[in-house]
C-alpha positions, -999 to +999 in steps of 0.1 A: +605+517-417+568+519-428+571+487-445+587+470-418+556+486-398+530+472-418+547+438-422+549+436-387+510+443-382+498+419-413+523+391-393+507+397-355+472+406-365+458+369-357+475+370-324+469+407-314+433+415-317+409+441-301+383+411-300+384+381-284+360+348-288+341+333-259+373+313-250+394+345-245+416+337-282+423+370-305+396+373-331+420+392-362+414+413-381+423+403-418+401+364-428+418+336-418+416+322-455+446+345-462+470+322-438+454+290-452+461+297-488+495+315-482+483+346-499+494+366-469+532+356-473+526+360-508+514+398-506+543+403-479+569+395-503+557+411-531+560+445-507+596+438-495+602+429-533+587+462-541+612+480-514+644+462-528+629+475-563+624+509-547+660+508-533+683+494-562+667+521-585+691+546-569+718+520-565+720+497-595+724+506-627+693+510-653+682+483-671+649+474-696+651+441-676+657+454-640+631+480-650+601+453-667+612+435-637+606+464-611+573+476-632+558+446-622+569+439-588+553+474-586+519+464-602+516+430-585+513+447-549+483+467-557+470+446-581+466+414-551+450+440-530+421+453-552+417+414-561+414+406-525+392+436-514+366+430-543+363+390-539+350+400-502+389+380-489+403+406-467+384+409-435+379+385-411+337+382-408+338+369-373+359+400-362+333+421-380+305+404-364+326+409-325+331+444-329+290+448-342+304+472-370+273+477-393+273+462-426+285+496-440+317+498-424+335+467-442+321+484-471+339+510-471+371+498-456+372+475-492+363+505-511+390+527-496+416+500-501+405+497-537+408+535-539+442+535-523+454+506-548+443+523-578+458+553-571+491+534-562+485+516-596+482+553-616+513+567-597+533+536-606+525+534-647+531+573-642+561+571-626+575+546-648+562+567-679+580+597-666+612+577-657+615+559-694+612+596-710+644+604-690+663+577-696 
């Protein structure tokens, strides 16, 4: 559901905006770049990959391949983010400028994300650590 959520908000977030530019069109949130280049779709399917992962583990039966191939469906979500976040890719500058956020505030949006994503990066090498021992 919370995927689905978060899909769903990435999808609409050039059309739904908070902002608007002198001709009344949403400003979004997230850099346009990310549409252009297809990086967007790209992230989107490595999180619905990352559910289907996520799912089959307590459906399918265990594999070294289905698990490699889950390990790094896993790593790739995070691993896009924190590349995005530190090359400055992820917010939209014109929506920054429209809501006259100080220069602070992208800041730390990035370096929360970064935070989040290595901590998803730690729980999934643990995880996967922890669910090799049992096998």
């Amino acid at each position: 559901m919370v995927t689905v959520l978060f899909t769903t908000f990435i999808l609409l977030s050039p059309v739904v905006s908070t902002e608007t530019d002198a001709d009344g069109d949403a400003i979004g949130l997230f850099s346009p770049r990310l549409w252009e280049t297809g990086e967007v779709h790209l992230f989107i399917a490595l999180v619905i990959a990352s559910l289907a992962f996520a799912y089959a583990r307590h459906h399918v039966r265990w594999s070294v391949p289905f698990a490699v191939a889950g390990s790094l469906v896993d790593l790739a979500c995070p691993l896009m983010l924190i590349w995005l976040a530190a090359n400055d890719r992820l917010l939209n500058p014109a929506f920054v400028q429209a809501t006259g956020w100080p220069p602070s505030v992208p800041r730390w949006i990035t370096t929360g994300l970064v935070v989040l994503s290595i901590g998803t990066l730690v729980h999934t090498v643990l995880d996967g650590l922890a669910r090799a021992r049992r096998r």
